[in-house]
DOMIMAR-762901 format. One record per residue: residue in three letters; x, y, z of N, C-alpha, C, O, CB in turn. Coordinates in steps of 0.05 Angstrom, whole numbers, plus 5000, padded with zeros to 4 digits. Glycine has a CB too. Example, Ala and Ser with C-alpha at 12.3 -4.5 7.8 and 13.67 -1.06 7.14 Angstrom:
<rs>
ALA526448865156524649105156526449345156528549345169522649115181/SER525749555142527349795143525850015157526850235161528249885114/
</rs>
This chain:
<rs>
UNK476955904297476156184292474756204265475956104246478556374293/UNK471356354257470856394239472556634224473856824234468456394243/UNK472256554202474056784181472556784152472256604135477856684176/UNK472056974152470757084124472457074104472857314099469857354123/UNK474056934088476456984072475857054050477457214039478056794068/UNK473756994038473057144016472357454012473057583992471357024009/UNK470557574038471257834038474057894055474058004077468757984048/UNK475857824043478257904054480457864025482857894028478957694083/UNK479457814005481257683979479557843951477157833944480957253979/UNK482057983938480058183918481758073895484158063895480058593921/UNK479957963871480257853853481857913836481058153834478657813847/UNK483657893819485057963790483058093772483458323763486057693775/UNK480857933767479457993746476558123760474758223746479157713727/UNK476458113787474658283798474658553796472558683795474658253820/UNK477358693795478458953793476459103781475159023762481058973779/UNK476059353795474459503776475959813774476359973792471059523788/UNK476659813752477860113746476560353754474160363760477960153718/UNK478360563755477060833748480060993728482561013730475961043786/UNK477761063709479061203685479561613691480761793679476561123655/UNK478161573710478461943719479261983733478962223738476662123723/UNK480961823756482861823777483862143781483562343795485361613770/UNK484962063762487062403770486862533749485662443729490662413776/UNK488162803747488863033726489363053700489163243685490463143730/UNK490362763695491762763670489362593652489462483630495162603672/UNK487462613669485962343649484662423636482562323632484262123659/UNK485562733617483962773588487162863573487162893549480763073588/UNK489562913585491162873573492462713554493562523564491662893583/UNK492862743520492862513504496462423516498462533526491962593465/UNK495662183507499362063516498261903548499361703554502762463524/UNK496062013567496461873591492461853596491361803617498862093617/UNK491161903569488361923578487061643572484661603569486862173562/UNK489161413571487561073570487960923602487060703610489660803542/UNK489661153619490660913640488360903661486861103665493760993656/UNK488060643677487060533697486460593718484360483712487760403701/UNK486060683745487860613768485760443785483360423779489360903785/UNK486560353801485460173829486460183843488860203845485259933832/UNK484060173866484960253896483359933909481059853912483060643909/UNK485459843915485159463922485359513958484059333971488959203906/UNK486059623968485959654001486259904006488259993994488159504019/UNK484960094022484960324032483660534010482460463989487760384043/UNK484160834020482960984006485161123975484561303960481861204029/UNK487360963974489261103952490061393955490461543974488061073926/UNK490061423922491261673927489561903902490362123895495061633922/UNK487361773894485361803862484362073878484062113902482061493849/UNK484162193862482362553859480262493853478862693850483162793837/UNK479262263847475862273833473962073848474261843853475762163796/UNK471962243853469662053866469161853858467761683867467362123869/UNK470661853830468361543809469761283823468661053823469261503759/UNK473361363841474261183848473060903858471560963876475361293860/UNK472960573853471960453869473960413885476260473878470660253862/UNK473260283914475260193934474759893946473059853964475260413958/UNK475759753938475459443948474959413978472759403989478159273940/UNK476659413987478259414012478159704022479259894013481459324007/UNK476259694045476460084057477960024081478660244091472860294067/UNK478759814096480859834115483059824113484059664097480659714130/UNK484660034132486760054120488959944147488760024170486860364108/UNK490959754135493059654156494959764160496759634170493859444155/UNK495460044153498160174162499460254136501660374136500159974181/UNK497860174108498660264085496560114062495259914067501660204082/UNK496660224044495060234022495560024005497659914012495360474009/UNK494159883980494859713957493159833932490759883933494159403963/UNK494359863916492759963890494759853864496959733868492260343890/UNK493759923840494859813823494160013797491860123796493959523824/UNK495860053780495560183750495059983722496659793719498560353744/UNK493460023708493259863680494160003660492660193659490659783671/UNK495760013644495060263610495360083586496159853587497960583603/UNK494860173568496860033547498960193539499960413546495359953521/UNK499659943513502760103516502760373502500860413487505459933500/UNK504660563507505560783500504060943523504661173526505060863471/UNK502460853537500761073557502661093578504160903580497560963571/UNK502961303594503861453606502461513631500061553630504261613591/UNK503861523660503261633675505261883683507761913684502761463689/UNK502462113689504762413697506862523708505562723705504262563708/UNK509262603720510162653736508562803759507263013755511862743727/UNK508862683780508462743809510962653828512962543820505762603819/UNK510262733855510362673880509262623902507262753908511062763884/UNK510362393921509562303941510962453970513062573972509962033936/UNK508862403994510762524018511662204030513862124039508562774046/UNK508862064026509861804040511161544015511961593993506961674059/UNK510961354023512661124007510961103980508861243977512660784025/UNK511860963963510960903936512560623925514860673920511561163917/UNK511960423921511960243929511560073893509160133889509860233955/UNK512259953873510959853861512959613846515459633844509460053847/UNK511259373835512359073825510259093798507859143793511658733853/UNK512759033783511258903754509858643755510958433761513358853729/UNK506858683748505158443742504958383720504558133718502758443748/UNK504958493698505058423677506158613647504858823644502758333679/UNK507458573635508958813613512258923617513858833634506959123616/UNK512459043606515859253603514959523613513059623600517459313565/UNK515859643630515359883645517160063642518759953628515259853670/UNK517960323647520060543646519660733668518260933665520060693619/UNK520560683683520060913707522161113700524561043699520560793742/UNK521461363696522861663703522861833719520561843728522561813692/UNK524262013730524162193758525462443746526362483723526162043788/UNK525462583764526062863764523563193748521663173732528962813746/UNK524563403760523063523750521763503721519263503719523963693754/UNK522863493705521963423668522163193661521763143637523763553645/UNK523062903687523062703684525762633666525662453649520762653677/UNK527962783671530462733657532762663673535062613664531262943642/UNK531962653699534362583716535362383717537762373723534162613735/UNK533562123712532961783719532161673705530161773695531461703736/UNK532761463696530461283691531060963689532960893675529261373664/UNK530060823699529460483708528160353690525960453690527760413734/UNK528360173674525859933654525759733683527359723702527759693614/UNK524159633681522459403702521059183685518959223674519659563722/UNK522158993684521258693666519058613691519458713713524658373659/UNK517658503690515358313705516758163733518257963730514058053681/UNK516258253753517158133784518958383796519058423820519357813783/UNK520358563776521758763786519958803801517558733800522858973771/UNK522259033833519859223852521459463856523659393865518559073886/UNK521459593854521459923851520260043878517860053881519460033823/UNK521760123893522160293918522160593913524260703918524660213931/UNK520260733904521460953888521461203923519961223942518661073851/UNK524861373910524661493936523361663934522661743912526761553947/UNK522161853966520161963964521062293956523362363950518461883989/UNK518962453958519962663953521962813921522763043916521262643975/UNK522062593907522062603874520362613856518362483860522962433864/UNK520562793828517562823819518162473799520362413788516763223796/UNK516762393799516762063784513862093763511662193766516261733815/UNK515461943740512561793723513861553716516061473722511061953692/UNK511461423698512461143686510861093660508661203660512060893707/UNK511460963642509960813627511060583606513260523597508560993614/UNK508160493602508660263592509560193566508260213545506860163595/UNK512260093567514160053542514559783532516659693524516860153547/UNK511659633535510859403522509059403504507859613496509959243538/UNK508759103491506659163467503059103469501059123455507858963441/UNK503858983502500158923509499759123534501359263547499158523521/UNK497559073536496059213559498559143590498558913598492059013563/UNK499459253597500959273635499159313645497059403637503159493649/UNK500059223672498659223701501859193723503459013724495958863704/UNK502059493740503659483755501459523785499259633787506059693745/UNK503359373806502259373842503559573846505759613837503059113868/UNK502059733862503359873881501859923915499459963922503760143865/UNK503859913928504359873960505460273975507760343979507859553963/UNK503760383977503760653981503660684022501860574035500560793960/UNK505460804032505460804051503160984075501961194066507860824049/UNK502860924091501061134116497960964112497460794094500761584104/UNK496261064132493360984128492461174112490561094099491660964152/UNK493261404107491161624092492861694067493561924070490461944113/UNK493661604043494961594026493861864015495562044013494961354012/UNK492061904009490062103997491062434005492062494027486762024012/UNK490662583986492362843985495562823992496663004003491163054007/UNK496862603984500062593982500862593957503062483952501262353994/UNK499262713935500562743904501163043905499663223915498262653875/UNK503563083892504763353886504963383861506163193850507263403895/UNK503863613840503063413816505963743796505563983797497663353804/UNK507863623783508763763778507663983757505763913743510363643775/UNK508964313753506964503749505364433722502964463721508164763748/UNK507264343697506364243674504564103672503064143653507764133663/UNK503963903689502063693691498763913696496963983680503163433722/UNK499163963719497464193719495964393701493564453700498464313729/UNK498364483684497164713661496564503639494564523624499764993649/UNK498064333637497464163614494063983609492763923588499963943618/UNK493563963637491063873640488264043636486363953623491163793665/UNK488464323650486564533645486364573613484264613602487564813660/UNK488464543601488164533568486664383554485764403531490264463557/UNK486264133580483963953567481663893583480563673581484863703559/UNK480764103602478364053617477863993635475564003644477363953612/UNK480763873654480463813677482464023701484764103699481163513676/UNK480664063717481764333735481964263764479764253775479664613734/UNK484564193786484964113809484264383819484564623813487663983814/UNK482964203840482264363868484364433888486564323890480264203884/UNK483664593900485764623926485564423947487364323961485264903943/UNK482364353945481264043964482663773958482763563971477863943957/UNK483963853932484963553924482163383906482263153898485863353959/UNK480463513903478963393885478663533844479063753833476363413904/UNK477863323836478363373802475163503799473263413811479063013778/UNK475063703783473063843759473463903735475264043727472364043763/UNK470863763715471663663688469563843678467163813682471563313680/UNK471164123660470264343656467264263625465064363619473364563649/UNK469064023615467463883593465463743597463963653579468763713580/UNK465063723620461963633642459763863648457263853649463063553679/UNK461464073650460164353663460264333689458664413705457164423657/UNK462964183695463664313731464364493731464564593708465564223751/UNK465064633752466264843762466764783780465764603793465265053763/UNK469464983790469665033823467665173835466565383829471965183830/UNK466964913870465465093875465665323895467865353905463764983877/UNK463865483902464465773915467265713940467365503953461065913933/UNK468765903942470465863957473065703963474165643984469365843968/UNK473465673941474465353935477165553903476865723885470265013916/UNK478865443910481065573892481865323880481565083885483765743909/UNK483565483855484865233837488265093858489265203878486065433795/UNK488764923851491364873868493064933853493664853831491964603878/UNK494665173874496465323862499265153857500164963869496765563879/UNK500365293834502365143831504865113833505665343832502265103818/UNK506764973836509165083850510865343849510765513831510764933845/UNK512565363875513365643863516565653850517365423853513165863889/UNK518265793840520565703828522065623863521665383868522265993803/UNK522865693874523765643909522465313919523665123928521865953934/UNK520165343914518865103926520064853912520564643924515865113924/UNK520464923876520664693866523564613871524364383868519764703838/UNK525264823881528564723889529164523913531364423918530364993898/UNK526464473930526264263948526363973932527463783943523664303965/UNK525263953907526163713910528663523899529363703884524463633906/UNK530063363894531063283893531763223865529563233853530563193907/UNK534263153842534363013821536362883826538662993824534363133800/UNK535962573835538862503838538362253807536162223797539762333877/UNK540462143799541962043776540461783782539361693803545562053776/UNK540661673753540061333755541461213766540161033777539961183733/UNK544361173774546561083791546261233815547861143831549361123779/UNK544861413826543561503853542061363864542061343889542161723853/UNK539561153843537161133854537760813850537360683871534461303839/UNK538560643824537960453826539660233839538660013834537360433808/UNK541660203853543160063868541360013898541859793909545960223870/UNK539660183908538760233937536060163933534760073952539160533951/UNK534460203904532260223912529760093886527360113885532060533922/UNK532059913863530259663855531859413855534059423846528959683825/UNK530859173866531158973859529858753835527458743831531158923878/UNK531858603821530658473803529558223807530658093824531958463787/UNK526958093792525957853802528157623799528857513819523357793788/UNK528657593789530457353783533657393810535157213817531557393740/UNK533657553815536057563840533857513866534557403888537957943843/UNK531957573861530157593896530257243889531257103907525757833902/UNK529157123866528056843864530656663868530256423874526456793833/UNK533556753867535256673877536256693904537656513914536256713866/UNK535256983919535256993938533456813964533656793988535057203935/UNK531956733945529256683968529356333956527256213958525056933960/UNK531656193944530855963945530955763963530455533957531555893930/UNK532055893999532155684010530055784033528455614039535155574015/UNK529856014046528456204058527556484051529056604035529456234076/UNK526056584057524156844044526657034043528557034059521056994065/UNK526057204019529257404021527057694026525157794014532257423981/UNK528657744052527458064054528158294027530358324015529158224085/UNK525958424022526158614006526258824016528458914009524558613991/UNK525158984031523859194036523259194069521059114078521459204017/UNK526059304092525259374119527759424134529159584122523759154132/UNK528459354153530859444169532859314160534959424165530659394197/UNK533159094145534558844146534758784112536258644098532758594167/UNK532458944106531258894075534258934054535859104061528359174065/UNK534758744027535858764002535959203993537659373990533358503979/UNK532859203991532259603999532559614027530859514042528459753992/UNK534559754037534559824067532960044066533660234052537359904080/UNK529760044084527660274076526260224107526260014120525360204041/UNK524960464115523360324129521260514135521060674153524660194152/UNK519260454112516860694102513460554116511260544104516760724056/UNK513960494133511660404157510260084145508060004152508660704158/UNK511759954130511259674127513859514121515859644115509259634104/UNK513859244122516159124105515058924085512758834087518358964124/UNK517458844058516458634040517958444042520358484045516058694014/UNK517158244041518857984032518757824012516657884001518757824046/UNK519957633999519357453969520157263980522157223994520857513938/UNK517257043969517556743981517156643956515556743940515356634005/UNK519156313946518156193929517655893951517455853975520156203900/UNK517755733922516355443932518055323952517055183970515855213908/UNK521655403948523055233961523955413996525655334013525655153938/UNK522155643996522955824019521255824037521955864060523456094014/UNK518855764030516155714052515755484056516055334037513355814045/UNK514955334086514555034087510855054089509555264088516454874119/UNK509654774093506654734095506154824121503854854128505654454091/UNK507954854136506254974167505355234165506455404151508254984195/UNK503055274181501655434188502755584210504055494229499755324192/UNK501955854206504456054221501956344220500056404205508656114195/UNK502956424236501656664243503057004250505056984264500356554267/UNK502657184246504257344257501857684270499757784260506857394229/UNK503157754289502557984292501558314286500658504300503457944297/UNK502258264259501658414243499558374220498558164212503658464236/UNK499058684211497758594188499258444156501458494145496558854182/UNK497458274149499758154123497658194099495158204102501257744126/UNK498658214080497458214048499158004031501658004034497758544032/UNK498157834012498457644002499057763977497857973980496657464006/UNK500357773951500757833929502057713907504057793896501357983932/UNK500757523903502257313881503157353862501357413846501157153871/UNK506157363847507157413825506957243797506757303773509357433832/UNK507257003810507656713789506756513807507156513832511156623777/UNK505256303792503656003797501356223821500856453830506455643818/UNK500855913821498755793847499555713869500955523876497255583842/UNK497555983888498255903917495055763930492755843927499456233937/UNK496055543945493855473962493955613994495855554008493855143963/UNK491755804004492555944027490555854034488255934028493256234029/UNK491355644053488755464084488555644108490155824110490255104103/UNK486655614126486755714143484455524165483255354152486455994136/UNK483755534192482655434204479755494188478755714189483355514230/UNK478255274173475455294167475555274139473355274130474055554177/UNK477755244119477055344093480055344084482355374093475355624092/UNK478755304058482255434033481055494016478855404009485155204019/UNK483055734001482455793973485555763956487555693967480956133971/UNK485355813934486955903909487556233911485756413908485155823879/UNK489856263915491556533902492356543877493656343874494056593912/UNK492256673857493156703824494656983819494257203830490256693802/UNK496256923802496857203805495057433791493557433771499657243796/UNK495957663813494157983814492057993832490458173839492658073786/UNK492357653842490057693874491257853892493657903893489457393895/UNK489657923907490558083936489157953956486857873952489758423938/UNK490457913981489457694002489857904027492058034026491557354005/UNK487857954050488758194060488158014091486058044103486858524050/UNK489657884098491057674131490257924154491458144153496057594133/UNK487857864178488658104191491257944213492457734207485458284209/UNK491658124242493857974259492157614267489857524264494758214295/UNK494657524278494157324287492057034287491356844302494157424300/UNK491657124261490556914248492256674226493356684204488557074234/UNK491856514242494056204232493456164210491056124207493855904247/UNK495356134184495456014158497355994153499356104162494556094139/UNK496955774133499655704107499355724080497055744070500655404107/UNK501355714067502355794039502955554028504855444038504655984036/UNK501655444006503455153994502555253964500255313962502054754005/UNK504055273943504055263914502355053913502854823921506755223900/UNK499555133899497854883888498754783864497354613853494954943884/UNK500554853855501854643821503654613828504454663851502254733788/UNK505454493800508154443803509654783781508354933767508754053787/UNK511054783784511755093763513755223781515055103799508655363755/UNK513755513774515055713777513055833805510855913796515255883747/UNK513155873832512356043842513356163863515156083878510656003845/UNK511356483865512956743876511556853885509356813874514256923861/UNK511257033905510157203922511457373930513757333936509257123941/UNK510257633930510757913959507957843974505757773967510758353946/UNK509557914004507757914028509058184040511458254042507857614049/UNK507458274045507058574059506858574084505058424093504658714052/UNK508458704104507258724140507559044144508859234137509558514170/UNK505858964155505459334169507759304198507859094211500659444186/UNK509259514202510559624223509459824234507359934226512659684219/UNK511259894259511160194267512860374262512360604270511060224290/UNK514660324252515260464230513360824220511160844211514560204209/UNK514861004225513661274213512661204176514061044163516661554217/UNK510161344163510561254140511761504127510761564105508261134129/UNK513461644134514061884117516661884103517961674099514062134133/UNK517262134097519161984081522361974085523662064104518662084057/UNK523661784055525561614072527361734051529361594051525261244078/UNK527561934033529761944019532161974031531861994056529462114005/UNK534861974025537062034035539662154013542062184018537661784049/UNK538662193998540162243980541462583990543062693976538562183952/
</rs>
């Protein structure tokens, strides 16, 4: 079988940012961060978005950069939200004012964040981060709930959400245009829907640490994330963590869609016609039934999440 693998594999250092993604990006405290949309259409408010990958297998891949002290806003998701430290010290917070919760994430952590909570994060390292995130459904796009502060706090500096879900940057000389309202903002009733449950609510169910998965997965892949998963979740994909001593050289295939995501070392991923190198912050996007294998091209430390799409609903899974 011919296979294009290269347009199927989006680079680390290929990445191309967009700095106007969303609302907050003239907000000081959160106006240096990144975002990328690595498979599907994400979840960015701004046309400037690029999109690597426009097909979508049943869920999304994108990724955040900031440096440290930058900040991402509080929002909400309807479907999954999904994210693994690539590189830096992270702080995830939840709840309305972001005081309900909060998680640090060292590099390999993955963070299941539940849905329907208002969540931010930032980076509480001393270099530039880069966190993955794995967002559930094909149409990720208009699933941000952006809490009311975030909102007023932004118009203060020029940028004004649409009701469309799209951004206007008043410091440009946009405007809304005719017919078209600002997105209104929560109401005191509405905001009692969601949820504040405790750091002992959230983190027992819904992060695992790298160094337990890399123990988990030293003799076979340790499920992360599905029916069966370490996160019992099942937000329309599953994850798994493979190191060197859990995957063999055979070539294997599966039914689903798979995404490749390397944490640590070098992966060699062959396939009928060709091989390349995985590094980490590659993304490798496997459609079904196409035969390959996984072999660590060095000797070292190596780690992976692999992604499969289910059927699985992608909505949401809180239970609290």
């Amino acid at each position: 079988m011919t296979f294009d693998i290269q347009s199927r594999i989006v680079r680390y250092g290929d990445l191309q940012p967009c700095r106007t993604a969303f609302i907050d990006a003239h907000t000081p405290g959160s106006d240096q961060k990144e975002n990328f949309t690595i498979i599907g259409g994400g979840v960015s408010e701004s046309a400037d978005q690029h999109v690597h990958i426009t097909d979508t297998p049943g869920f999304n891949i994108g990724a955040a950069g900031q440096p440290p002290k930058c900040r991402n806003s509080l929002h909400s998701h309807r479907t999954a939200e999904v994210f693994f430290v690539l590189k830096g010290r992270w702080r995830f917070f939840w709840g309305r004012w972001g005081t309900a919760g909060e998680v640090v994430l060292e590099e390999g952590d993955i963070f299941n964040i539940p849905t329907g909570i208002f969540r931010g994060f930032e980076n509480i390292g001393t270099d530039y981060g880069m966190i993955m995130a794995i967002l559930g459904g094909d149409d990720a796009g208009g699933g941000v709930i952006w809490a009311p502060q975030v909102i007023e706090d932004a118009k203060d500096h020029g940028l004004v959400l649409g009701e469309n879900g799209k951004l206007y940057d008043t410091k440009k000389g946009q405007a809304l245009p005719d017919g078209i309202k600002p997105m209104p903002l929560l109401t005191d009733d509405e905001l009692k829907a969601f949820p504040e449950p405790t750091t002992r609510d959230v983190v027992p169910g819904y992060v695992a640490r790298y160094w337990d998965l890399m123990a988990l997965a030293d003799t076979a892949p340790a499920d992360v994330i599905g029916a069966q998963g370490k996160l019992k979740d099942r937000p329309g994909f599953e994850v798994d963590f493979i190191t060197r001593g859990s995957i063999s050289e055979d070539r294997y295939s599966v039914a689903s869609h798979e995404v490749l995501m390397p944490v640590r070392g070098h992966w060699r991923l062959s396939w009928d016609g060709g091989s390349t190198v995985l590094n980490p912050g590659d993304t490798a996007a496997m459609p079904p039934n196409v035969a390959h294998s996984l072999v660590p091209a060095m000797t070292g430390e190596a780690s992976m999440y692999r992604v499969r799409s289910t059927d699985d609903p992608a909505g949401a899974t809180w239970q609290g």
